[in-house]
C-alpha positions in Angstrom: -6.1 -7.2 0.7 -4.2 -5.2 3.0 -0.4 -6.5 3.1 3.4 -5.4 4.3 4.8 -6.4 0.7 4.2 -10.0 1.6 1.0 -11.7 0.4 -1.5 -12.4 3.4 -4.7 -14.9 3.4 -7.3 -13.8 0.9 -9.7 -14.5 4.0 -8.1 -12.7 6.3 -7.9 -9.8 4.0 -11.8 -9.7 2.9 -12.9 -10.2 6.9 -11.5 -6.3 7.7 -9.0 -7.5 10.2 -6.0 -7.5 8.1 -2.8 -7.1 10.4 0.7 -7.4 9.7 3.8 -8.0 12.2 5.7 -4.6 13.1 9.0 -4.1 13.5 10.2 -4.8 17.0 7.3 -8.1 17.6 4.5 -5.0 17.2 1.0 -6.1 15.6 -0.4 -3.0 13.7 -4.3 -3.5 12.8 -4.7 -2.0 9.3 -8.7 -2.0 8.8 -11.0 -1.6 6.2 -11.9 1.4 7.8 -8.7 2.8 7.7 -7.8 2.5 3.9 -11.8 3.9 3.3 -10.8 7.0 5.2 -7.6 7.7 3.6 -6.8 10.3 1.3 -5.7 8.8 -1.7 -3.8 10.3 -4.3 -1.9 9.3 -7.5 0.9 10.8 -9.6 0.5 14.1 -12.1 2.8 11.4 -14.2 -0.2 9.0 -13.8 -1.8 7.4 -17.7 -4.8 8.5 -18.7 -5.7 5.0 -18.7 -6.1 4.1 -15.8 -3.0 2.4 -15.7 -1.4 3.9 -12.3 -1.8 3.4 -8.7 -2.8 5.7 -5.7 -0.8 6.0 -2.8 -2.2 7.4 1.0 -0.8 7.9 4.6 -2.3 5.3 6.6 -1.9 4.8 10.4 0.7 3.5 12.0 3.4 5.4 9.9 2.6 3.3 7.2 1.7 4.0 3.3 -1.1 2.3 1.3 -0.7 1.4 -2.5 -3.8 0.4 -4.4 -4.2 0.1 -8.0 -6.1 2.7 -9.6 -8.9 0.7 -11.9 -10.2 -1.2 -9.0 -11.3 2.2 -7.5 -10.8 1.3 -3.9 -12.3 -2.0 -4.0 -9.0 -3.9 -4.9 -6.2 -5.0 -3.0 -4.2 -2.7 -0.6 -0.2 -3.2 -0.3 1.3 -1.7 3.3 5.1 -0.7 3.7 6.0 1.0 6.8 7.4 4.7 5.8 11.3 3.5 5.9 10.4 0.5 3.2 8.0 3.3 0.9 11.1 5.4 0.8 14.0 3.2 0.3 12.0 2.0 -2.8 11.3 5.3 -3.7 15.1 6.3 -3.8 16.0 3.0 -5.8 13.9 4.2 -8.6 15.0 7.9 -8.7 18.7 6.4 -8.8 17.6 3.9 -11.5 18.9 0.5 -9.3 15.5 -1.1 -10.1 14.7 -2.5 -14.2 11.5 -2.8 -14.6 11.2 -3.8 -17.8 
């Protein structure tokens, strides 16, 4: 399922036509395609367990964020780069609790 950090239609997801409202009214097409050709990586910090996710540079200016075990056949969450990075600086401060 390809998603902006909101959930989309399970349908629309497994069809390959995901799509997600941009900033400024834009539609940005996010395909199958797209995540398949990505280069995926995950943390050095990642478990041995399979307990981490991967993260790629996706069109668009936009980062992908699977989970790991589902080994690219799982869901896909999109955040434009400005969302990734905001939420990347909130857990290097420590403003998130996750647990």
């Amino acid at each position: 399922m390809v998603s902006s950090g909101r959930r989309t239609n399970v349908e629309q997801a497994a069809s390959g036509k995901s799509h997600y409202e941009a900033p400024y009214g834009q539609i940005c097409m996010i395909s199958d395609m797209d995540v398949s050709a990505a280069s995926w990586w995950k943390s050095s910090w990642s478990a041995y367990n399979g307990g981490c996710v991967e993260v790629a540079d996706l069109r668009y200016d936009r980062v992908g964020v699977r989970d790991t075990k589902a080994k690219g056949s799982g869901p896909v969450l999109v955040f434009t780069n400005t969302e990734w990075n905001s939420f990347l600086s909130r857990v290097k401060c420590g403003d998130l609790d996750f647990g």
